[in-house]
SETORTI-430427 format. One record per residue: residue in one letter; x, y, z of N, C-alpha, C in turn. Coordinates in Angstrom, 1 decimal, padded with zeros to 4 digits. Example, Ala and Ser with C-alpha at 12.3 -4.5 7.8 and 13.67 -1.06 7.14 Angstrom:
2
 resn    n_u    n_v    n_w   ca_u   ca_v   ca_w    c_u    c_v    c_w
    A  013.2 -005.7  007.8  012.3 -004.5  007.8  013.2 -003.3  007.8
    S  012.8 -002.2  007.1  013.7 -001.1  007.1  012.9  000.0  007.9
This chain:
263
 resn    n_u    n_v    n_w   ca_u   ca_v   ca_w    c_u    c_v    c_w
    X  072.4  115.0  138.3  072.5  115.6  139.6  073.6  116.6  139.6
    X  073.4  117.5  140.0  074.5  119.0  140.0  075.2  118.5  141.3
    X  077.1  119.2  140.9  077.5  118.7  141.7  077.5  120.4  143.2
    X  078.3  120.4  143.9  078.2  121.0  145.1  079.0  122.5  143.9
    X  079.8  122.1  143.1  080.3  123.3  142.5  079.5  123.7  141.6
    X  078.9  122.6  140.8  077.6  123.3  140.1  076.6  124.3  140.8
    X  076.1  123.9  141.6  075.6  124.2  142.7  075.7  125.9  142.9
    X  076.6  126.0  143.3  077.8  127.6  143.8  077.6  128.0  142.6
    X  078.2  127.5  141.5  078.1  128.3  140.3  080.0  128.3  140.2
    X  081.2  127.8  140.8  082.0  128.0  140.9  082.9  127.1  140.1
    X  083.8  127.4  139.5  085.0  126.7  139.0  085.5  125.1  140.4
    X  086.1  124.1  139.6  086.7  123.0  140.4  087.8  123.6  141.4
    X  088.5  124.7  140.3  089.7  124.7  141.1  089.6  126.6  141.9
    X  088.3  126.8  142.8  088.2  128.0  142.9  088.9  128.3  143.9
    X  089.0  129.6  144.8  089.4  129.6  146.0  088.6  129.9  146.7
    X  088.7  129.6  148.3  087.8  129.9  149.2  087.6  131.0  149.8
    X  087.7  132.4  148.6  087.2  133.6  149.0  085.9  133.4  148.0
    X  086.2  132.6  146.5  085.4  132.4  145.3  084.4  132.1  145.9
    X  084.0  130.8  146.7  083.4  130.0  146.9  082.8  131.0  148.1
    X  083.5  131.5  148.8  082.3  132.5  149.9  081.5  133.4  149.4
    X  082.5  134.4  148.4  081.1  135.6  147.7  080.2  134.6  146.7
    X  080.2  133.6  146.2  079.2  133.0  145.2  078.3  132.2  146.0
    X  078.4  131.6  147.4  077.4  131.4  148.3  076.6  132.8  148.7
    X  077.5  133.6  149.1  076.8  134.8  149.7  075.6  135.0  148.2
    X  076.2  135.3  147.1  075.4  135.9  146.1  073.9  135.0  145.8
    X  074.5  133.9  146.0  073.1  132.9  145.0  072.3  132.4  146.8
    X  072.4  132.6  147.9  071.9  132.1  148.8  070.6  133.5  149.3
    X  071.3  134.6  148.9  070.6  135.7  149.0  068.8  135.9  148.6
    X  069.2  135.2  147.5  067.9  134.9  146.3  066.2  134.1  147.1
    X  067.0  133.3  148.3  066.5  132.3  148.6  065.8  133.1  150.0
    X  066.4  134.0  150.6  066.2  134.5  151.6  065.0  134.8  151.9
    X  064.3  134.6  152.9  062.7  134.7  153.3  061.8  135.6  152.8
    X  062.5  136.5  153.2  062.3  137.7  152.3  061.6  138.4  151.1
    X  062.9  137.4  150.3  062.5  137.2  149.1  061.6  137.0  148.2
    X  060.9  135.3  149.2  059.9  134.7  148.8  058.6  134.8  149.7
    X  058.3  135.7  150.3  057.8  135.9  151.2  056.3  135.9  150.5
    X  056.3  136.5  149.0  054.5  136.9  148.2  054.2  135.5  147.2
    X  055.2  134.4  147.5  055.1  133.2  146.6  054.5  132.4  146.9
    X  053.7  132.3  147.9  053.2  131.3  148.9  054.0  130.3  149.3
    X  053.4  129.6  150.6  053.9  128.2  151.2  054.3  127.6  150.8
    X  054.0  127.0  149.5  055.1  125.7  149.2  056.0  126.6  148.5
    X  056.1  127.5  147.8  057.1  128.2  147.2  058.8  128.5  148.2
    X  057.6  128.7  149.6  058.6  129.6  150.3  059.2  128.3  151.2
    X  058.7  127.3  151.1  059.3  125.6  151.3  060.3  125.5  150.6
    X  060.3  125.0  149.4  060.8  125.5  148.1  062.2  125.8  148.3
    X  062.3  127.1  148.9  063.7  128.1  149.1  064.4  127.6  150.1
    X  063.7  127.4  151.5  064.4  126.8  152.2  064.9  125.2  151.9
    X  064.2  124.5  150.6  064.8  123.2  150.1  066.3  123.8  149.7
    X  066.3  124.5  148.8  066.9  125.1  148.0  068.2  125.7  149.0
    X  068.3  126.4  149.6  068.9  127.4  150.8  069.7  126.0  151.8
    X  069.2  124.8  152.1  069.6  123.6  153.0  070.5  123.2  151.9
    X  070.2  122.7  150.9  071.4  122.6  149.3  072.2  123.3  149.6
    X  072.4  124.5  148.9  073.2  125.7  149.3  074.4  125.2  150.0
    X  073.8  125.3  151.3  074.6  125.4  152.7  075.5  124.4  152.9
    X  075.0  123.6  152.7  075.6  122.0  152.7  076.8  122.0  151.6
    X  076.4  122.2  150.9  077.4  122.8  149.5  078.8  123.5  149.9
    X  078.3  124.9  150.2  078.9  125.9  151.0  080.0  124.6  152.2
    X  079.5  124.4  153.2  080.3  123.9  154.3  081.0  123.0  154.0
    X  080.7  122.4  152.8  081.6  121.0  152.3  083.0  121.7  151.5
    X  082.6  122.7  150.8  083.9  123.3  149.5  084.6  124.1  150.6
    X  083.9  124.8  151.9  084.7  125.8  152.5  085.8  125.0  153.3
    X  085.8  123.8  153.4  086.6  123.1  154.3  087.4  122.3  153.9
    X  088.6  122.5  154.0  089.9  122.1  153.1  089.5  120.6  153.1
    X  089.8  119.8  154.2  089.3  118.4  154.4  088.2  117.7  154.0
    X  087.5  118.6  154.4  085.9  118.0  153.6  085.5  118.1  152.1
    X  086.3  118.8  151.6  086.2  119.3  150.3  087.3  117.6  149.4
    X  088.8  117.7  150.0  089.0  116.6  149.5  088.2  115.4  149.0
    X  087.9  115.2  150.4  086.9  114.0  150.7  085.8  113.7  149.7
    X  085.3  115.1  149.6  083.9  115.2  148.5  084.7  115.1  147.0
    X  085.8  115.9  146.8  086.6  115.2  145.6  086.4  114.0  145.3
    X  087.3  113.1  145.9  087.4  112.1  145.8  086.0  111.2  145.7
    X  085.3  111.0  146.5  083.7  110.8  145.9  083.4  111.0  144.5
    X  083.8  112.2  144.2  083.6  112.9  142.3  084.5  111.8  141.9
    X  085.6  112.1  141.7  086.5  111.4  140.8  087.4  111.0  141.3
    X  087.8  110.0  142.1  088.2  109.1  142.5  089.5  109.2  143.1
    X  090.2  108.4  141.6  092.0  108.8  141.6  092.3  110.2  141.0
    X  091.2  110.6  139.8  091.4  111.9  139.5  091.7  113.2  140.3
    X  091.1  112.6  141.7  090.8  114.5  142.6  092.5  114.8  142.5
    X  092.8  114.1  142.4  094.5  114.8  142.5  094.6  116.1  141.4
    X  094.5  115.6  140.6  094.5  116.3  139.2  093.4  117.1  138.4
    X  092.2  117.1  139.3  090.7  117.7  139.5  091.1  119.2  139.2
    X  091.6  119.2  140.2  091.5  120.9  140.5  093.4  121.4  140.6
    X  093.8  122.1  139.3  095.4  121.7  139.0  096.2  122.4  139.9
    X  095.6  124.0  139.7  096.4  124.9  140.8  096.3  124.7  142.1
    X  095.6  124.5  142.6  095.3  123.9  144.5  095.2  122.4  144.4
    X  096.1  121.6  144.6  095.6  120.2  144.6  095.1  119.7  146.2
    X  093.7  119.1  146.1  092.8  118.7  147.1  094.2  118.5  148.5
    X  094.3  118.9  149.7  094.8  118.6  150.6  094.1  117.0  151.5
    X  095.1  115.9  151.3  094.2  114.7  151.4  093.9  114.6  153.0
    X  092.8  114.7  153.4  092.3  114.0  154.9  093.1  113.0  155.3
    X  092.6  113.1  156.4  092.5  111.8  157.7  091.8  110.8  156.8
    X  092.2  109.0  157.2  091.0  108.6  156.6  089.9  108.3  157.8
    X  089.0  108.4  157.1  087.6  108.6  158.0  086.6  107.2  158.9
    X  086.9  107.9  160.0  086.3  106.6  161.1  085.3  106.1  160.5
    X  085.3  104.4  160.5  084.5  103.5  160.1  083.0  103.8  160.3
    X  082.1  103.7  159.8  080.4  104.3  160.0  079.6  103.3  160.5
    X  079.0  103.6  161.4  078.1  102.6  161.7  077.1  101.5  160.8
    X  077.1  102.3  159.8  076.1  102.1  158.7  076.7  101.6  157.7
    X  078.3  101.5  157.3  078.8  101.0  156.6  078.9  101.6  155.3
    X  078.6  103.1  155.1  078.9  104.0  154.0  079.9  105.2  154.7
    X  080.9  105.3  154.2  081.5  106.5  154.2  080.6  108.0  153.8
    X  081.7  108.9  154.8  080.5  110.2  154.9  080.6  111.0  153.0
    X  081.6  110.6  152.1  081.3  110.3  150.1  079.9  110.0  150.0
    X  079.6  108.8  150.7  078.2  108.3  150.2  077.0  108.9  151.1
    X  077.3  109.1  152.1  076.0  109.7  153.3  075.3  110.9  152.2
    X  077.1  111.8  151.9  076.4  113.1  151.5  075.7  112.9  150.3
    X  076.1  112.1  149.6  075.7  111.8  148.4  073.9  111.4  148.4
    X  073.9  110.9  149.4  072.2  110.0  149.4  071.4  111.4  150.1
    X  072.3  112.5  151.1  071.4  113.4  151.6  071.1  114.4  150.3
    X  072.4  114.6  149.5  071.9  115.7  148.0  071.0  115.3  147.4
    X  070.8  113.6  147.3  070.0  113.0  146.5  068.4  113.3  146.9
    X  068.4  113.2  148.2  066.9  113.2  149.1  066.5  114.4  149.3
    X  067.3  115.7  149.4  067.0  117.1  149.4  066.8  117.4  147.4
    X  067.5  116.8  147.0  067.1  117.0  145.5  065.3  116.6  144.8
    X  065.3  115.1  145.9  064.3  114.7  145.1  062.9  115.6  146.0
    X  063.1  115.8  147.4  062.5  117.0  148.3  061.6  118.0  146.9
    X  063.0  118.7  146.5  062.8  120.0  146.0  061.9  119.7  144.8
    X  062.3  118.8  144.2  061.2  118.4  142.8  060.3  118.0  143.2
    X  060.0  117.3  143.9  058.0  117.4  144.9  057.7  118.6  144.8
    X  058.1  119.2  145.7  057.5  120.2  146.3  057.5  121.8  144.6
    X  058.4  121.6  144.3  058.6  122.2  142.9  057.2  121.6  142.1
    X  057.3  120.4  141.7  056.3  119.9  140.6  054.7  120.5  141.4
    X  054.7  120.4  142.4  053.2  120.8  143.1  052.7  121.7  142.9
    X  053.7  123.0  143.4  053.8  124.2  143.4  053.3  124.7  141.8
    X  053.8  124.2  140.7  054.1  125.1  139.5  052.5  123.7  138.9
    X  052.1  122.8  139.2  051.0  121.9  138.5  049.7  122.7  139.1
    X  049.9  123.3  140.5  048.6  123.7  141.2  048.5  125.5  140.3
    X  049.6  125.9  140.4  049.5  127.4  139.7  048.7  127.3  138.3
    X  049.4  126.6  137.3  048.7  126.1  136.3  047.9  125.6  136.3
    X  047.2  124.7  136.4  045.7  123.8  136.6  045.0  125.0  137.4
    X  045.1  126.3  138.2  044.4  127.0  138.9  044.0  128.5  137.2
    X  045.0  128.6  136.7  044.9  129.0  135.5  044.0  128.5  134.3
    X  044.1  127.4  134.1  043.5  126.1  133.1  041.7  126.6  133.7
    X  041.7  126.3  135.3  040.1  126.2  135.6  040.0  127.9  135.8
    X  040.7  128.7  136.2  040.2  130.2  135.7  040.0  131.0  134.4
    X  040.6  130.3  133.4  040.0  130.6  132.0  039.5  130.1  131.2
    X  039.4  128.6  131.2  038.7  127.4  130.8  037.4  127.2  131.2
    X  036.1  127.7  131.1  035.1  127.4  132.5  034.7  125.9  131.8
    X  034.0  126.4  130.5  033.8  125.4  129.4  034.8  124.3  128.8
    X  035.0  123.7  129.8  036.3  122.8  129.3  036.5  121.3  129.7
    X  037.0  120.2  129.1  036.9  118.7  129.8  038.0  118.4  130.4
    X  038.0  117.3  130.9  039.5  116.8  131.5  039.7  115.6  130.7
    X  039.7  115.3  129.7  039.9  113.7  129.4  041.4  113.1  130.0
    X  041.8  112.1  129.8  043.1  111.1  130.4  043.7  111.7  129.3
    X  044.8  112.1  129.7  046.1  112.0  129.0  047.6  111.2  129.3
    X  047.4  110.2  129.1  048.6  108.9  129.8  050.3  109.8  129.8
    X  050.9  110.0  130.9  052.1  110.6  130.3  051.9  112.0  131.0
    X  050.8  112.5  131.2  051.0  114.2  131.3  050.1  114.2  132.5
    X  050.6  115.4  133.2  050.0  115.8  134.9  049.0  116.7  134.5
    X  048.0  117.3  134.1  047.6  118.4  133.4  046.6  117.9  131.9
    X  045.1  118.1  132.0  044.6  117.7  130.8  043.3  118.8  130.7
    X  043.1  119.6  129.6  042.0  120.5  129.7  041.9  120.6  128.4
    X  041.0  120.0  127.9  040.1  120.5  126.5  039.2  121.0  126.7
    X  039.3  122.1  125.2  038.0  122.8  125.5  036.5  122.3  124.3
    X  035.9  122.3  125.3  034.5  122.3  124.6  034.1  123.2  123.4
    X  033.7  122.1  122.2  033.5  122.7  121.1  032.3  123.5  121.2
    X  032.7  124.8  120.3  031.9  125.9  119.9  031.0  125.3  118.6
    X  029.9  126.0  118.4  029.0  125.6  117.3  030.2  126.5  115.8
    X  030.1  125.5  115.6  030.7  125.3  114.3  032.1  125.2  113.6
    X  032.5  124.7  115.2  033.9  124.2  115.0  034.3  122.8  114.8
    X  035.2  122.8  114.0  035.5  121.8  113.7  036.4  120.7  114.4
    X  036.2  119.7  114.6  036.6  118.3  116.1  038.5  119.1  116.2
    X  039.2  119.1  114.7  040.5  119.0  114.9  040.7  120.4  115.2
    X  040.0  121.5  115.7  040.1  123.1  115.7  040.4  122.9  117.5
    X  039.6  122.3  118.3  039.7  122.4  119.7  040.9  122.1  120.0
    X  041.0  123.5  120.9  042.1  123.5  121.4  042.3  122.3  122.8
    X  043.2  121.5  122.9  044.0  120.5  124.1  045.1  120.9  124.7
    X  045.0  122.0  125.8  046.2  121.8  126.5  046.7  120.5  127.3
    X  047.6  120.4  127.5  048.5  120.0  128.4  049.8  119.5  129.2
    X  049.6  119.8  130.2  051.1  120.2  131.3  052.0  118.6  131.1
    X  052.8  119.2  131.8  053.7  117.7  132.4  055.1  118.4  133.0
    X  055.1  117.9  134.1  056.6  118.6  134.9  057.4  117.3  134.7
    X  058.7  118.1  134.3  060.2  117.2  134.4  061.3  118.1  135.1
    X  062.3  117.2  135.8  063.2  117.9  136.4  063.7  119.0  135.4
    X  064.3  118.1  134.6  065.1  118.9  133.9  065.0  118.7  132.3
    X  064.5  120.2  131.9  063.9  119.7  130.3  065.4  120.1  129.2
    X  065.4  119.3  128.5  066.4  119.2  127.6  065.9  118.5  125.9
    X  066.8  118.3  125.1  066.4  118.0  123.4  065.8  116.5  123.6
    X  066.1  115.7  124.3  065.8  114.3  124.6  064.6  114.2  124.7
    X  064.2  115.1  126.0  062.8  115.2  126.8  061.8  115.8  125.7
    X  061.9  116.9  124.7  061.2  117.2  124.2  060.6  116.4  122.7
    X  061.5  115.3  122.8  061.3  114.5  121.9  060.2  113.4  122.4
    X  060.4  113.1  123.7  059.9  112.4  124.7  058.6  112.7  124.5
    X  058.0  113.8  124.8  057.0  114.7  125.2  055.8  114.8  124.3
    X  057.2  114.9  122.6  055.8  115.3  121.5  055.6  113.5  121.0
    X  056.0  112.6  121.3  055.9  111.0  121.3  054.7  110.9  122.1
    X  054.4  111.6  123.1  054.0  111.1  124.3  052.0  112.0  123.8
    X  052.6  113.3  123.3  051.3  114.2  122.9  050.7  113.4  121.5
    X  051.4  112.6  120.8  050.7  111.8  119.9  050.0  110.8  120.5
    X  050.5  110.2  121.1  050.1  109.1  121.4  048.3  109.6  122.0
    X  048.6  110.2  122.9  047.5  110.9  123.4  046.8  111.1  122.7
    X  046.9  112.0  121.3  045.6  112.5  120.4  045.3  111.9  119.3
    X  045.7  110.4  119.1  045.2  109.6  118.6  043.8  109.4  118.5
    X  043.2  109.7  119.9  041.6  109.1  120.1  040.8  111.0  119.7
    X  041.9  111.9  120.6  041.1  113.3  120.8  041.5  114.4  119.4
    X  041.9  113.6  118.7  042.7  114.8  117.2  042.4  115.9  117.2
    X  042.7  116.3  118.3  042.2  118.1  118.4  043.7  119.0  118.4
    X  044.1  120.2  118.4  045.3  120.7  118.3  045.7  120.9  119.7
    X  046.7  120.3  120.2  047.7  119.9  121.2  048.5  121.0  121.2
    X  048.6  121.5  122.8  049.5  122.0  122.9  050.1  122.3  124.6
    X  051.4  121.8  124.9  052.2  121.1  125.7  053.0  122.3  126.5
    X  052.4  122.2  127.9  053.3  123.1  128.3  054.2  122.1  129.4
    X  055.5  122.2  129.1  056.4  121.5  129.8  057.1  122.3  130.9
    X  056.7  122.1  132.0  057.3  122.7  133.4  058.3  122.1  133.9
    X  059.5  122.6  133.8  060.7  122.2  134.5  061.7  123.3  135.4
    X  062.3  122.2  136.6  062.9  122.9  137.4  064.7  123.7  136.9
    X  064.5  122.8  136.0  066.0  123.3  135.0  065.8  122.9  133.5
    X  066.3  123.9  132.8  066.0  123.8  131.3  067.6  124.1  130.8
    X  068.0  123.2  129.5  069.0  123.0  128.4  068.7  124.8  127.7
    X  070.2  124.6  126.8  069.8  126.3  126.4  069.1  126.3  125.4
    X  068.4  127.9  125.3  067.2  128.2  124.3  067.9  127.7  122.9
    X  068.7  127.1  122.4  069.1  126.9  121.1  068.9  125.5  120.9
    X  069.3  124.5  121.8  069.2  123.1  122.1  067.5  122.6  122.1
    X  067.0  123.7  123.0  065.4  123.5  122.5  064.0  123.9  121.5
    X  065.1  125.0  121.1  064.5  125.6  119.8  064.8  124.4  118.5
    X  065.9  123.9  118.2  066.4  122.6  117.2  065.6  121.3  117.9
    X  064.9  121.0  118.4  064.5  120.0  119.2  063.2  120.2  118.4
    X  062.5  121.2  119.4  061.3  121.8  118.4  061.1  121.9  117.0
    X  062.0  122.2  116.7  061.6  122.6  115.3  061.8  120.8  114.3
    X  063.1  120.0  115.0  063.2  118.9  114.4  061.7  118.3  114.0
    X  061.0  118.1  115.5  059.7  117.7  116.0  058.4  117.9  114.9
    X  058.8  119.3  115.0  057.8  119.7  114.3  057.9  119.2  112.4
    X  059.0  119.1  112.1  059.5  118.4  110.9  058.8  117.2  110.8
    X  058.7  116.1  111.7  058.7  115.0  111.2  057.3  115.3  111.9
    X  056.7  115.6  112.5  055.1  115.6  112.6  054.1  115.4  111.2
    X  053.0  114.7  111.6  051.7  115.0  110.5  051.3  116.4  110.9
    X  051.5  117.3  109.3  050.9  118.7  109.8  049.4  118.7  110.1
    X  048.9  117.7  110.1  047.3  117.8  110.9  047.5  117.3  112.1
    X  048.1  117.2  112.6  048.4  116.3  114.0  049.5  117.3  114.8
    X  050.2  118.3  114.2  051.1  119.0  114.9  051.1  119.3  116.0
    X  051.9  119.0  117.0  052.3  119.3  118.7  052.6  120.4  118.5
    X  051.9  121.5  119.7  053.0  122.6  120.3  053.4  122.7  121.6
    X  055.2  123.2  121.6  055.5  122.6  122.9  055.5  124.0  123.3
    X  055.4  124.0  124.2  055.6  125.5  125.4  056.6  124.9  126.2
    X  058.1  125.3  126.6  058.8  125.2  127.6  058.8  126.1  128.4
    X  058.6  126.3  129.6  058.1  127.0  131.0  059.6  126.5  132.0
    X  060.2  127.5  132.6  061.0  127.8  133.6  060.7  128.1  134.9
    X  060.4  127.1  135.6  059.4  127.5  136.6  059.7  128.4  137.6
    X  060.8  128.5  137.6  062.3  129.4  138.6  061.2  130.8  138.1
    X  061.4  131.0  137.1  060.7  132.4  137.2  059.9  132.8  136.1
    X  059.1  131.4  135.8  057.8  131.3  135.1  058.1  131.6  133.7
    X  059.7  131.9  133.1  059.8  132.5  131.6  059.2  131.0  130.8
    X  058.6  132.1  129.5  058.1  130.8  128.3  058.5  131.2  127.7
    X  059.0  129.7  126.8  059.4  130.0  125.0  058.4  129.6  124.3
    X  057.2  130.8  123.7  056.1  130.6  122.8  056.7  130.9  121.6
    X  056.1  129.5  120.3  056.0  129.8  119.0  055.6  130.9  118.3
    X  055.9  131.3  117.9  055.1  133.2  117.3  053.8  132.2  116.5
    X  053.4  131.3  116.3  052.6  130.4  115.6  051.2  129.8  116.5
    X  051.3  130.0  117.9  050.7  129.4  118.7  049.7  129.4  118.7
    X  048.6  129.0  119.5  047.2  129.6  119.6  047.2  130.4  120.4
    X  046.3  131.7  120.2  046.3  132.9  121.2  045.7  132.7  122.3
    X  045.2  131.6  122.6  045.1  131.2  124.1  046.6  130.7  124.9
    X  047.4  130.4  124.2  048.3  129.7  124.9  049.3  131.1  125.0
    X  049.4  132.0  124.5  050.1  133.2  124.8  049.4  134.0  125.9
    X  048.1  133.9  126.0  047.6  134.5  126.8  048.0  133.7  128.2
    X  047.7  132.4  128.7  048.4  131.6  129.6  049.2  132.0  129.7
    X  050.8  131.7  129.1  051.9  132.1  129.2  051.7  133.5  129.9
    X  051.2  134.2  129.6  051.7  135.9  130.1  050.7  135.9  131.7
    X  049.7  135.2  131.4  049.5  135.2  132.9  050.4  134.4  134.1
    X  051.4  133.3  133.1  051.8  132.8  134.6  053.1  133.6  135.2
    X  053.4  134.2  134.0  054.8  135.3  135.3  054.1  136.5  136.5
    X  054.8  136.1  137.9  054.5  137.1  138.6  054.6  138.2  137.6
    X  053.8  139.3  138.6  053.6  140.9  138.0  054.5  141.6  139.4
């Protein structure tokens, strides 16, 4: 979970002129405006996104509240958190009805607008894709794929061969990283154990590890694979649709990829 300075994009120890232009800058993005040609849940989405923000914003802009949320982070450390400004310590805070201090309140509200945004995220970016899959796919099955949101094989042509059909499919995760992509091609075996057709995985996430961390992942993967059985992973950025395709891929799946970025 990103913390409220993750969030901003700001240093621990920033100042609160930092912390105002880096709201102003990244809240902008989110603006109605903005998302105005992305449709409904997209434009839900921003305002998930934009309520984060703010919340964020009003906690770091406020000397008091900002301690408070320190301390939450790291405990005895907030002293020492942030070296040049050390946290100015609060009042301590009237007893709660509920029996959690407002540390934990905010903590359970980032947690419920977090898990919010990944609903509404995973929906958004499964319905775009699967609307793709049945616009270019007409000829194509759905079999189970245990593990993945997303299943379209395509129906064999005369004179192809069972392991030639191409298998896409999706699977959304918060946040894709070298772990997850290990996860993934475990997960695409397992699957085409019964379908031994060539697999290939497009993974949709709301946050992605860097292109180097998933390029070494990949390629590990692809190492220890049976080269008749090889996974291909597609990592998809759903923020703004970028893919990392293998120059190796099948030309259907580059063609996907290029249709899902806005024009």
């Amino acid at each position: 979970m990103k913390t409220y300075y993750q969030l901003l994009q700001v240093a621990t120890d920033a100042s609160a002129a930092q912390i105002k232009q880096a709201f102003r800058k990244i809240i902008a993005r989110y603006h109605p405006d903005k998302v105005q040609h992305l449709g409904a849940e997209f434009q839900e989405l921003a305002q998930v996104r934009s309520a984060e923000l703010t919340t964020a914003y009003k906690t770091l802009i406020n000397p008091d509240r900002r301690a408070e949320y320190d301390r939450s982070l790291w405990g005895e450390r907030a002293e020492t958190a942030r070296p040049s400004k050390p946290p100015v310590r609060a009042p301590a805070p009237e007893p709660s009805p509920t029996g959690r201090d407002d540390g934990e309140r905010s903590a359970a509200s980032f947690e419920a607008l977090r898990s919010g945004r990944d609903t509404l995220l995973k929906r958004a970016a499964l319905a775009r894709l699967g609307h793709l899959f049945d616009e270019a796919f007409a000829a194509s099955e759905r079999p189970a794929a245990p593990g993945f949101d997303l299943s379209c094989l395509l129906k064999p042509r005369l004179l192809d061969r069972p392991r030639s059909r191409p298998w896409f499919l999706a699977k959304f995760v918060s946040r894709l990283d070298g772990h997850v992509v290990h996860d993934v091609c475990a997960q695409a075996v397992r699957a085409n154990a019964v379908q031994k057709a060539k697999v290939s995985v497009f993974v949709l996430a709301g946050e992605v590890a860097s292109q180097r961390e998933l390029a070494d992942a990949i390629a590990a993967n692809r190492q220890l694979a049976d080269p008749g059985r090889r996974i291909t992973i597609i990592p998809v950025d759903v923020r703004d649709w970028r893919a990392w395709i293998p120059n190796d891929a099948d030309p259907a799946v580059k063609s996907l990829a290029a249709r899902l970025r806005p024009t």
